[in-house]
Residue, then its C-alpha position, 0 to 999 in steps of 0.5 A: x544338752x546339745x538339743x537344748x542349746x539348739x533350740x537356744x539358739x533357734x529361738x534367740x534367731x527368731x527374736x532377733x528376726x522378729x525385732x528387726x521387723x519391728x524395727x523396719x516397720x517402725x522405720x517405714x511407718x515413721x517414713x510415711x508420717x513424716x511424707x504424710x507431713x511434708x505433703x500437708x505443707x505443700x498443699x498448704x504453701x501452695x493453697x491461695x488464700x482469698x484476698x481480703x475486703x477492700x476498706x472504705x478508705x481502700x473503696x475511696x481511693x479507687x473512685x478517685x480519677x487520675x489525669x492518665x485515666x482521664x486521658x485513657x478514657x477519652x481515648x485522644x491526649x490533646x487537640x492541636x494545629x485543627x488535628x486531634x492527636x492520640x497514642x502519644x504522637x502516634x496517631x493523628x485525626x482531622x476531622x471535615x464537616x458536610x453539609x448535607x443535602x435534602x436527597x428526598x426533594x430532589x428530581x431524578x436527573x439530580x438524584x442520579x448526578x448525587x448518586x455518580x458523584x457519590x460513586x466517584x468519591x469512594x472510587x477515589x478513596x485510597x486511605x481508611x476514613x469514618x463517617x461520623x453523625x452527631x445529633x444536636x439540640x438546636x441553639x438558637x442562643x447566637x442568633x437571638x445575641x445577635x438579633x438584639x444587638x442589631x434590634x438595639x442599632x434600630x432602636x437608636x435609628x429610631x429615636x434619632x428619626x424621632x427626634x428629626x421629625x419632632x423638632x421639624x414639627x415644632x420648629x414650624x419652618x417645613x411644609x406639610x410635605x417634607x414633615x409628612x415624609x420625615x413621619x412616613x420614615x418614623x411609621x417604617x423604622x417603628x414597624x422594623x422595631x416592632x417586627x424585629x422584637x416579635x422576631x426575638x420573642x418568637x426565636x427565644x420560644x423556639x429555642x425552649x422547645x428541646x425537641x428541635x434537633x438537627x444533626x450534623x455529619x463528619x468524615x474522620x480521615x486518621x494518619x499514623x505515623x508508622x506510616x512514614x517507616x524508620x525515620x529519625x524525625x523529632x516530634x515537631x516534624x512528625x506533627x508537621x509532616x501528619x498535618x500536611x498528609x491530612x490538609x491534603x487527604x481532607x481537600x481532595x475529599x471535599x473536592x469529590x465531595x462537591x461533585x455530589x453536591x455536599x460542601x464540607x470544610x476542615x474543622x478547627x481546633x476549636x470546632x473540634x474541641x466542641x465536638x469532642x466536648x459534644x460527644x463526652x458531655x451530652x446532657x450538660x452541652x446544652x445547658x453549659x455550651x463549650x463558648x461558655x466554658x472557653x468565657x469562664x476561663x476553662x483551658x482543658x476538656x474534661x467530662x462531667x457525664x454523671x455515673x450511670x447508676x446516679x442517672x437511672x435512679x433519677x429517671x426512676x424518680x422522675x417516672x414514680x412523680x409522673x405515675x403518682x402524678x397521674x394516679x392523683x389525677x384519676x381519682x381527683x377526677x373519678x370522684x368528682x364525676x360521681x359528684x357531678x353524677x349526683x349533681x345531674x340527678x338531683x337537677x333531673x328529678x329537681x321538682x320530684x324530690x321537693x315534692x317528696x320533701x314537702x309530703x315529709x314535712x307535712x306528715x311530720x307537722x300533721x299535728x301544728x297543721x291539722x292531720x285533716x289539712x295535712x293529708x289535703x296537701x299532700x293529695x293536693x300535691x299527688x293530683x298536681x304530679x298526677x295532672x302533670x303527667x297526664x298533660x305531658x301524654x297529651x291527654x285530658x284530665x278526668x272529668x270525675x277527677x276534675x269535679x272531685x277537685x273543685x269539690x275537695x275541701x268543702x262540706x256539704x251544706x245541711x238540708x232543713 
């Protein structure tokens, strides 16, 4: 009996133990499941999802310019008192024209006095500058303006010339001498007329030609204002205080600079503008010039440089015009050379071919004609081609040949 309820009770500890097992390890896989879980999440939470296609309506509005980038673009915020003002009032340019020199036509004493003078300006140098070479089309259309406005005060010079010497000549009261003179002034103020009009026609030829350049060259001396330290100045006195640092800088370079023979001026507000203008707008500054903007009423600089993809797609097309252009010329000109070919051959063997042509239509009318007269005419013509080349070698003809010719065509008279 005791045995019995021994292994009774041995047995309900191992159940119980077992099932404590069974419990931990479920509550260790549920554990795990539930870390596994937790995981996923994260790793989701912090997975970062592609951003989604733009619109049409999204892709419009990018492309559309703002007046802040604008300015960043243009890298300056406005042009004022002949300085171009940058970084919101922090920085400062003015700008100097040279004239330049035609170094290669001088002699050696004064290339050696261009070369010291050179030396002495960047020995005297003690601030930061940028030399700066814009290349321009020539415009010659200020020039041709003022041509034909001094060409009109000739022309009224004249017609009053004209009508002095006409009512002298007619009036009858001014001797040969004094009315010869009052003609010699019209004879010069007509050829003036006349030489300055040959003048305009050729300045406005001239100006046609786009390959015309000339190019123009500029020192760029900046100023920033932190060079003045702490200070609590306003905005004015700062412009004030940059422009006279500037203005100084700028005539002590063209001080030195006349030392190597090279002039140079500071720029204006509205010279710099045009050069600025110049820079942004390539293609459009000849055609569209800054004077003719300030004319039409535009106050602001803006570009108008077209898109870069726009501007290779019309060059594209240009060259597929001008290929196709010379592709069309080539054959044009292929085909009528085999026509002209055929043309020369046909004047080179001229009496040939009518000669074969006529065998042709002999032989073709041997029946109307008589086959006996046909075949005459065309031995007739062989002998003739035959005699001809015999001739042309310098030789004589055959004296059986030629009894045979006077012989050909005539019977023989019948013996009684």
């Amino acid at each position: 009996m005791n045995n019995t309820d021994q292994i009774t009770n041995l047995l309900m500890i191992l159940l119980v133990i077992m099932v404590s097992v069974l419990i931990v390890l479920s509550i260790v896989l549920v554990l795990l499941k539930f870390k596994g879980k937790k995981t996923e999440s994260n790793d989701k939470s912090n997975f970062t999802t592609p951003k989604k296609q733009p619109t049409s309506d999204a892709k419009k509005i990018a492309k559309e310019y703002t007046k802040e980038s604008i300015f960043k673009f243009m890298e300056f915020d406005k042009v004022e008192d002949n300085m171009i003002v940058q970084k919101n009032g922090n920085r400062y340019l003015m700008v100097v024209e040279c004239q330049g020199i035609n170094y290669d036509l001088m002699s050696e004493a004064e290339k050696i006095s261009v070369e010291e003078g050179f030396l002495q300006f960047l020995n005297t140098l003690r601030h930061p500058i940028q030399i700066y070479v814009q290349t321009r089309t020539v415009n010659l259309n200020d020039s041709i303006e003022n041509y034909k406005k001094k060409l009109s005060e000739i022309e009224i010079e004249l017609d009053k010339k004209k009508n002095t010497y006409l009512r002298k000549l007619q009036s009858g009261e001014y001797s040969k001498e004094e009315l010869d003179r009052e003609f010699y002034e019209v004879t010069k103020q007509t050829n003036l007329y006349e030489y300055g009009k040959d003048i305009i026609a050729n300045t406005e030829r001239m100006s046609l030609n786009k390959n015309v350049l000339n190019k123009k060259y500029y020192i760029i001396i900046p100023y920033y204002v932190e060079e003045l330290g702490a200070n609590s100045f306003d905005k004015e006195e700062i412009k004030n205080l940059a422009f006279s640092e500037l203005y100084t800088k700028a005539q002590s370079i063209i001080r030195t600079l006349s030392g190597c023979e090279v002039s140079g001026k500071i720029m204006t507000s509205n010279e710099v503008v045009d050069l600025l203008y110049m820079a942004y707008n390539r293609d459009e500054a000849e055609v569209f010039s800054l004077e003719r903007a300030l004319r039409s009423g535009y106050d602001e600089l803006y570009t108008t440089a077209p898109d870069v993809l726009d501007k290779r797609m019309k060059i594209l097309d240009e060259e597929i015009e001008k290929k196709a252009l010379e592709l069309v010329n080539e054959k044009v000109i292929a085909v009528r050379s085999k026509k002209q070919q055929e043309i020369a051959r046909k004047e080179a063997e001229f009496d040939e071919i009518i000669k074969r042509r006529a065998e042709i239509l002999l032989r073709q009318n041997a029946a109307y004609l008589g086959k006996e007269t046909a075949q005459e005419a065309i031995e007739s013509i062989e002998q003739d081609e035959a005699n001809k080349t015999t001739k042309e070698k310098g030789g004589k003809a055959d004296v059986g040949q030629e009894i045979k010719k006077t012989t050909r065509g005539r019977k023989p008279k019948a013996t009684k």
